[in-house]
GULORO-597767 format. One record per atom (N, C-alpha, C): residue number from 1; residue in three letters; x, y, z. Coordinates in steps of 0.1 Angstrom, whole numbers, plus 5000, padded with zeros to 4 digits. Example, Ala and Ser with C-alpha at 12.3 -4.5 7.8 and 13.67 -1.06 7.14 Angstrom:
% residues 2
1;ALA;5132;4943;5078
1;ALA;5123;4955;5078
1;ALA;5132;4967;5078
2;SER;5128;4978;5071
2;SER;5137;4989;5071
2;SER;5129;5000;5079
//
This chain:
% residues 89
1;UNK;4871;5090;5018
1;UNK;4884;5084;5020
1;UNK;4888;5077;5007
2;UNK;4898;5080;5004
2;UNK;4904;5075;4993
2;UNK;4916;5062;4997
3;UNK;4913;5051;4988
3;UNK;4919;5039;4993
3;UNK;4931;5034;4982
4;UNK;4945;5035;4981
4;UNK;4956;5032;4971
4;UNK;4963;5022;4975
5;UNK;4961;5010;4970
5;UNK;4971;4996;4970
5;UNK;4985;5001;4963
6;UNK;4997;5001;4970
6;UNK;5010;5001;4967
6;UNK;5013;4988;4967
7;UNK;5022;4984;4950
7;UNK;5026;4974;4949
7;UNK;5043;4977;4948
8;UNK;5050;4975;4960
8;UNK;5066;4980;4964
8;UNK;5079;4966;4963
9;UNK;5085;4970;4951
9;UNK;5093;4961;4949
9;UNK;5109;4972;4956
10;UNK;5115;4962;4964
10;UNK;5126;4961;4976
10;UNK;5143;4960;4969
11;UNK;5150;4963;4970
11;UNK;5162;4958;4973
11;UNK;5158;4946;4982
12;UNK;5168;4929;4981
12;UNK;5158;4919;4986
12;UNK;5166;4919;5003
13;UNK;5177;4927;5000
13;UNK;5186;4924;5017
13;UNK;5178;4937;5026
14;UNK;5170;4945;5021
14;UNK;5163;4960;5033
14;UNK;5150;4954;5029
15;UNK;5143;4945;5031
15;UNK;5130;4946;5028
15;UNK;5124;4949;5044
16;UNK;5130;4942;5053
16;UNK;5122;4947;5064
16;UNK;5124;4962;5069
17;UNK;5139;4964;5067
17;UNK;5138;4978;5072
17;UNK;5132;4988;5064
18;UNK;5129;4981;5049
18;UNK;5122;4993;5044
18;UNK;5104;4994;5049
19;UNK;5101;4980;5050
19;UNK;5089;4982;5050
19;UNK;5086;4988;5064
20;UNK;5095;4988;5076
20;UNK;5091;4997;5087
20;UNK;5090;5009;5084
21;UNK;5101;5015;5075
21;UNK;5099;5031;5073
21;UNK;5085;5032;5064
22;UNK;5082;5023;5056
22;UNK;5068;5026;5050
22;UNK;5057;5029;5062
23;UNK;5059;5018;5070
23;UNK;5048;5018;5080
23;UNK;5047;5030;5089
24;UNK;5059;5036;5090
24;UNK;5059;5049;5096
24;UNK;5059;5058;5089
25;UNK;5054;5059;5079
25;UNK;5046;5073;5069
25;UNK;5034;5074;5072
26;UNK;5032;5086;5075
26;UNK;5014;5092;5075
26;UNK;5008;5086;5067
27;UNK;4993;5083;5068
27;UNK;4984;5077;5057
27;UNK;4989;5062;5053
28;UNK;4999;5058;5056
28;UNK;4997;5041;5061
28;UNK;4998;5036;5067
29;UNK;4982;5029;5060
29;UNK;4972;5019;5076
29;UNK;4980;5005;5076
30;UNK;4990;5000;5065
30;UNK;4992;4989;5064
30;UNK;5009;4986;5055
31;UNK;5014;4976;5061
31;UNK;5022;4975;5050
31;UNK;5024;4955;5052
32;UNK;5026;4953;5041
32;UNK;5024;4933;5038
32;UNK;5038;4930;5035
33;UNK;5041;4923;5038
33;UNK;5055;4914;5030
33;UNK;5049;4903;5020
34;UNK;5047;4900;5012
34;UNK;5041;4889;5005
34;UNK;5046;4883;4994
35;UNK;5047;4873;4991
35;UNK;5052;4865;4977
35;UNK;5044;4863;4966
36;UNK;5050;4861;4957
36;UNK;5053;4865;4941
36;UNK;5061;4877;4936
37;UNK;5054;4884;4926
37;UNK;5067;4891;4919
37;UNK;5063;4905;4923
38;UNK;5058;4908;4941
38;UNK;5064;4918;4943
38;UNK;5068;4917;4957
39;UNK;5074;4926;4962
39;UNK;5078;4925;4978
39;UNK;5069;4925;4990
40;UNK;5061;4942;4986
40;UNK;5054;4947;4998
40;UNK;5039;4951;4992
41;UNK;5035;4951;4996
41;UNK;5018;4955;4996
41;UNK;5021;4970;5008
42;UNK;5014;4984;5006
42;UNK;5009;4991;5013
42;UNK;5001;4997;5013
43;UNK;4991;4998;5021
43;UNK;4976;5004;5021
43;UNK;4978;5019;5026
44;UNK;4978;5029;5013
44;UNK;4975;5044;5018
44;UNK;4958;5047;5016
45;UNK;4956;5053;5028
45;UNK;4946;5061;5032
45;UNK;4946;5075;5032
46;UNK;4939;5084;5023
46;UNK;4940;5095;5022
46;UNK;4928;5104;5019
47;UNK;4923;5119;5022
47;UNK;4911;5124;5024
47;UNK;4910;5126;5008
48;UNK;4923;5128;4995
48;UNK;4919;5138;4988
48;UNK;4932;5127;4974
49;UNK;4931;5133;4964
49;UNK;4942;5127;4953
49;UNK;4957;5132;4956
50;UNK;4957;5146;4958
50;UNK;4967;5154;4958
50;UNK;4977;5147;4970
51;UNK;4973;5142;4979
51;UNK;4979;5136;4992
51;UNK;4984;5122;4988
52;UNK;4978;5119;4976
52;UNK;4983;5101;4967
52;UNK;4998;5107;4963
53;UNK;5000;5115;4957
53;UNK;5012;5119;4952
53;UNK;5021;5123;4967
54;UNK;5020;5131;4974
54;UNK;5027;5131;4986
54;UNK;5033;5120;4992
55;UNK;5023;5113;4997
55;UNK;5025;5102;5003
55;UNK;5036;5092;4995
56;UNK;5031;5086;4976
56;UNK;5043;5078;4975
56;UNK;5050;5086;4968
57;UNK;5047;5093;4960
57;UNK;5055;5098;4949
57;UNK;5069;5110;4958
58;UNK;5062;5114;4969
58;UNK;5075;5124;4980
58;UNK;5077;5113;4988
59;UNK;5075;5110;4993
59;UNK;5078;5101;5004
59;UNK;5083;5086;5003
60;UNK;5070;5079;4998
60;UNK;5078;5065;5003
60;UNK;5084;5060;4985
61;UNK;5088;5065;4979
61;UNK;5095;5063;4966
61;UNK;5109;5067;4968
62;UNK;5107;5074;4980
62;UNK;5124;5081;4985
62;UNK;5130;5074;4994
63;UNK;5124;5062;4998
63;UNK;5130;5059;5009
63;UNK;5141;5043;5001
64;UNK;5154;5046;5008
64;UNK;5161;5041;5001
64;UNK;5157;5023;5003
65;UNK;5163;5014;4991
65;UNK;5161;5002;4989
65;UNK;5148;5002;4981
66;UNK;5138;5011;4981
66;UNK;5122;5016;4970
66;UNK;5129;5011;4956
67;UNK;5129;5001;4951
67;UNK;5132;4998;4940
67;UNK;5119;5007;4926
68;UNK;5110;5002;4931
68;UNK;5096;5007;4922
68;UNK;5082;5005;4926
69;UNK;5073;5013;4921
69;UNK;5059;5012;4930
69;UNK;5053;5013;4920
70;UNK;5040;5000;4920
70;UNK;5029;5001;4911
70;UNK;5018;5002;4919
71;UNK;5009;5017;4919
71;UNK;4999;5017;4926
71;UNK;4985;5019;4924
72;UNK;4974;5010;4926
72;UNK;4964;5012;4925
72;UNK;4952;5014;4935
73;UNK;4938;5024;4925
73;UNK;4929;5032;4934
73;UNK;4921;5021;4934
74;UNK;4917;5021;4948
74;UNK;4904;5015;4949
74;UNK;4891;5018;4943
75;UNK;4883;5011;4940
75;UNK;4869;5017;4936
75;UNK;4855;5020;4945
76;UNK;4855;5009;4954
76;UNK;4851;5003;4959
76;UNK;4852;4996;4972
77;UNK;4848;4997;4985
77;UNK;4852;4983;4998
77;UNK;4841;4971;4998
78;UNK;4844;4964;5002
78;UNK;4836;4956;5005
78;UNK;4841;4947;5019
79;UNK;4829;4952;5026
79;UNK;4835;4942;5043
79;UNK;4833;4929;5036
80;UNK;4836;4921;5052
80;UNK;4837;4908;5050
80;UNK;4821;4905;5050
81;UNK;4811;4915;5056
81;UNK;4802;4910;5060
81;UNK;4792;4911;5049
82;UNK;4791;4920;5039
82;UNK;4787;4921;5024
82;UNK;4790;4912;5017
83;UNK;4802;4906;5018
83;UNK;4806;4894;5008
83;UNK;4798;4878;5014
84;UNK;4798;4877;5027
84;UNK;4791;4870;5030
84;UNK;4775;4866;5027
85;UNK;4769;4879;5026
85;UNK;4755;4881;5022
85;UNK;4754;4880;5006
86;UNK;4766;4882;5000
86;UNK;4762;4885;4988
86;UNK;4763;4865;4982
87;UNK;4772;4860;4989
87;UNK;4773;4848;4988
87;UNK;4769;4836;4991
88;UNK;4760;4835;5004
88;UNK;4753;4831;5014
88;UNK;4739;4829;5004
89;UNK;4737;4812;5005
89;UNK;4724;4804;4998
89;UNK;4718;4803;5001
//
């Protein structure tokens, strides 16, 4: 499974209704509203690369008020429960 952080900057008056249409795209598990200098956070989940481009580059780049998307691949997960062990004295 392949893991891509969408960083989704808004038109600032459709942020919610954009970010619902985000949430109703295939392959995302998540979408954030969050502060600083970008809008939305969206977590695509996908089996393969070629479906990275579908998903924002056809889809949620099209959806109107999508000002711009900076997105980055995971490398790596780490549960909560790894980070605990790894940190745990």
């Amino acid at each position: 499974m392949i893991t891509a952080i969408v960083f989704v900057q808004v038109d600032n008056d459709r942020i919610p209704e954009v970010a619902e249409q985000i949430a109703g795209l295939d392959h995302i598990s998540e979408v954030y509203s969050v502060t600083g200098d970008i809008d939305l956070i969206a977590m695509v989940r996908v089996g393969d690369y070629e479906e990275i481009s579908q998903v924002i580059t056809d889809k949620l780049t099209r959806i109107p008020g999508v000002l711009s998307t900076d997105t980055h691949l995971a490398f790596r997960a780490y549960s909560e429960h790894d980070l605990e062990a790894t940190f745990s004295l």
